[in-house]
N, C-alpha and C positions, 0 to 999 in steps of 0.2 A: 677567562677570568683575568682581571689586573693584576698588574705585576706589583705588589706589596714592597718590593724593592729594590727598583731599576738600579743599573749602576751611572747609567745617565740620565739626567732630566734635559732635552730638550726645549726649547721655552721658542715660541713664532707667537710674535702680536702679528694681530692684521688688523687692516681699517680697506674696507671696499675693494680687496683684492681677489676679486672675483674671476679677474685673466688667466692669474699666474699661479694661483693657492693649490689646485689640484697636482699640479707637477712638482709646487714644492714639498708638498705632502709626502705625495711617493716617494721623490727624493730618501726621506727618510724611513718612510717607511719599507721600503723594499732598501735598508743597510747591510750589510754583509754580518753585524751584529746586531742580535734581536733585542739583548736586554735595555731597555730603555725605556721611558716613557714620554711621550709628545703633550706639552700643554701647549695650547692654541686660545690664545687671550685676543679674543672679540673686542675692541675698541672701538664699540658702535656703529658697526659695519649697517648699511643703510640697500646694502645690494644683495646679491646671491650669494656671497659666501659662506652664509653659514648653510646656507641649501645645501649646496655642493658641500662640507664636510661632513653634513647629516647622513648624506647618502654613501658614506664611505664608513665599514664593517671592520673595525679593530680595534680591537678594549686597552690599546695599549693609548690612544690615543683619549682627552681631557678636552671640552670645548668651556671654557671660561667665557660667562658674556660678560662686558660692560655695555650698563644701557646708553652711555652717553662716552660720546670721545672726548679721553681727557689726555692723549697723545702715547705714542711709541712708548717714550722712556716711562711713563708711568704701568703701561703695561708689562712692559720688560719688569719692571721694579715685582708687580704684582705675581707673576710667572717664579721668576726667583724666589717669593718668599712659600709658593705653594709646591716648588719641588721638592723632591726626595731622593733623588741619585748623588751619587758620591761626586761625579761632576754636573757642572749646569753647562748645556752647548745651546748658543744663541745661531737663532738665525732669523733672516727675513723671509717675508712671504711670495716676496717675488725674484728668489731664489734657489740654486741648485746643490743640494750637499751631494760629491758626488758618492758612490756605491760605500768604498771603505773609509771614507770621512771618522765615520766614529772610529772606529775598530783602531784606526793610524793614532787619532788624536788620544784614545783613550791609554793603549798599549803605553805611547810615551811617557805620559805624566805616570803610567803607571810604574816604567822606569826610572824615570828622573822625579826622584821623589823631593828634591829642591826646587822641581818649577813648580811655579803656582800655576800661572793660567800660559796658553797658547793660543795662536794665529795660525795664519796660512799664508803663503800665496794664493794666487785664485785667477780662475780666469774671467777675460771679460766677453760676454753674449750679450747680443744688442735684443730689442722686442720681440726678435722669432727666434732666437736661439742659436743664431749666427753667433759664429768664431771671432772676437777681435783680439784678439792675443792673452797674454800671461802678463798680469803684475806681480815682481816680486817683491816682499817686504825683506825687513830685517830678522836675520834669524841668529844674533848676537846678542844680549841682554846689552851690554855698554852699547854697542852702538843702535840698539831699539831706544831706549832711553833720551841720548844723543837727540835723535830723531825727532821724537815729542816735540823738542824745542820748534820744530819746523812747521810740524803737523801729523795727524791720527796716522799712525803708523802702521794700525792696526784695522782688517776688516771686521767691524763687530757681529757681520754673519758668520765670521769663520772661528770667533770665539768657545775657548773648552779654558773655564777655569774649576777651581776645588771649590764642592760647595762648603768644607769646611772653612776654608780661609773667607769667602762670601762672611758664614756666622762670626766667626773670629773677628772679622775688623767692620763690622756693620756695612759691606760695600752695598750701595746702591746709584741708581744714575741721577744726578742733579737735575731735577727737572728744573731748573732755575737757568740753565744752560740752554734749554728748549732744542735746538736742529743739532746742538754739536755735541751733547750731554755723554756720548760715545766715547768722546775725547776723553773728557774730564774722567769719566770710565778708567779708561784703560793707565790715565795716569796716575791715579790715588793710587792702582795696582803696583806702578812702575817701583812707585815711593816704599811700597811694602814687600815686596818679594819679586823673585824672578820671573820675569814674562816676556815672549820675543813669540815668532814666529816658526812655524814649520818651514822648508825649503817646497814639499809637494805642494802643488795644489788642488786642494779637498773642494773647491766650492765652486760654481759658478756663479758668478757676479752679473744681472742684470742692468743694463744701463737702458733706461727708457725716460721719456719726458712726465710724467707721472708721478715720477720717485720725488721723495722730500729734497735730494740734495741738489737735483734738476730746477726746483720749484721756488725753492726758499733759499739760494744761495748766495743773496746778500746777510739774509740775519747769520747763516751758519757761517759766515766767514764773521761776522761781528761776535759772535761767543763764541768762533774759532783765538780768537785774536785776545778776549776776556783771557780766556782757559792757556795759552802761551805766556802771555804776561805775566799769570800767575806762577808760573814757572821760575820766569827767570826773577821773580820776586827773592826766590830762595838763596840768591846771591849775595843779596843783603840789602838793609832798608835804604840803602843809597840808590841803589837803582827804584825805587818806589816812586818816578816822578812824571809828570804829565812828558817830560821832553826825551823820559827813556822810552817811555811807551809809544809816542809818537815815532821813532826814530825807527824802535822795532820791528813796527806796523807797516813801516816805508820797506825797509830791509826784506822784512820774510813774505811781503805783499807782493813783490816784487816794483814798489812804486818808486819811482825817480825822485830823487833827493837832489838838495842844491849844492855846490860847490862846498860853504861850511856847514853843513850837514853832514856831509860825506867826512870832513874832519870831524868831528864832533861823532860820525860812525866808529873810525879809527880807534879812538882814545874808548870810545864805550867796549868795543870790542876787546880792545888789551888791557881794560878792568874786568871783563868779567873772566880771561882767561888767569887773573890775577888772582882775584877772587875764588877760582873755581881750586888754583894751587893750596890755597889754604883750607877750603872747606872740604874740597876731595867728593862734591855732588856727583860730578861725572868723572870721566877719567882724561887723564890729562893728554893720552896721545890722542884721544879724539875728539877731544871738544877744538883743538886750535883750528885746524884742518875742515873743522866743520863751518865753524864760525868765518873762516879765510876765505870760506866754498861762497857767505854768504856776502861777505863784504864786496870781490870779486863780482859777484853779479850786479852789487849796486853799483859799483864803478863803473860796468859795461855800458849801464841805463843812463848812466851820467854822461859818457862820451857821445850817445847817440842821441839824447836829447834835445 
């Protein structure tokens, strides 16, 4: 019988993941904790997937169809609004949570009853499940936050947020974002309550040619680069202009700037650490350091250009 009251909702959109979907199943369903429940949001899967979940026997698990693909994040959005555990844990379908994933993620927040949501570290496995090492995130609120400004700091497979604070502040993913909608995710979070990363890493991260980020990685770095902007909008409407955003775009792109450009970097940088003295967005010992980390790099692209 279903479990009337998971303590987690796990949420996996899939779209033609018919490779990877059985391992990521088990993944969770063979967890070190049972209480839970899996919805699995069909996004108009055209192959064997939903075969292959049919034929797998456990009431804790929900098959959501959509007849037609209308992407990830509206999926994801969809999942969210149909659970019922006290946390919502996101993953992908061609991904690995490993054994105590929940049990680690859930315990904490269950401690730390001022974070909202959490991350991981995670490791990275290529198409057969090969070892490429450990990425690690930030596991500091100021300097996770910091980060944003650079890029998703955050795995959104490795994501455990409260699903109260989800009802609480309407979150859902901007499908208006399309490839990077993740981002913007985890930042409206950053803006509202405490959220960083685990030090373990709970997940295995798939890299394969297939995947959205592999595919579509000019648009995700164009609403990468939207979704930053908007960021350091919050600085004040002076930075609001075609030549901040440009100069930005050059900076955290890693693209080569011209000689007054690179001045005109200067001076934007020691407004916004100006700016940031009075507003108090981030914190003041790590925004300089950060910002330093990034002007430095364009300077290096300047010398070798």
């Amino acid at each position: 019988m279903a479990n009337t009251n998971p303590k987690v909702s796990v949420v996996i959109p899939f779209y033609n993941s018919e490779e990877y979907i059985n391992e990521a199943v088990f993944s969770i369903l063979n967890q070190s904790m049972s209480n839970f429940e899996l919805l699995l949001i069909n996004d108009g899967s055209k192959d064997h997937s939903v075969e292959i979940l049919n034929s797998i026997k456990d009431d804790r698990m929900t098959i959501i169809n959509n007849k037609d693909n209308k992407g990830n994040y509206f999926a994801r959005n969809l999942g969210i609004g149909l659970s019922r555990g006290k946390y919502i844990a996101m993953m992908d379908s061609d991904d690995i949570s490993h054994r105590n994933r929940l049990q680690l993620q859930t315990e904490y927040l269950d401690h730390k009853k001022h974070v909202g949501a959490i991350g991981s570290s995670f490791k990275l496995i290529d198409d057969k499940g090969n070892n490429l090492g450990i990425v690690v995130r930030p596991n500091n609120y100021q300097k996770f936050k910091i980060s944003l400004l650079n890029n998703n700091s955050m795995l959104q497979s490795s994501l455990m947020i409260r699903k109260h604070l989800v009802d609480k502040h309407g979150l859902k993913y901007n499908t208006e974002f399309r490839y990077a909608s993740d981002y913007d995710f985890v930042y409206q979070c950053s803006r509202l309550f405490y959220i960083y990363n685990l030090n373990d890493a709970v997940l295995s991260y798939r890299v394969h040619n297939s995947q959205i980020s592999q595919q579509k990685k000019e648009e995700q770095l164009y609403y990468a680069n939207l979704i930053r902007f908007n960021q350091f909008v919050e600085f004040g409407p002076e930075f609001n202009t075609q030549e901040t955003r440009s100069l930005l775009e050059k900076a955290f792109n890693s693209q080569p700037v011209s000689d007054a450009e690179y001045e005109n970097l200067i001076e934007l940088m020691d407004s916004l650490i100006t700016a940031n003295n009075e507003k108090k967005i981030y914190s003041r010992r790590r925004l300089r350091p950060f910002l330093e980390r990034i002007l430095y790099a364009s300077a290096e692209l300047l010398h070798t250009s």
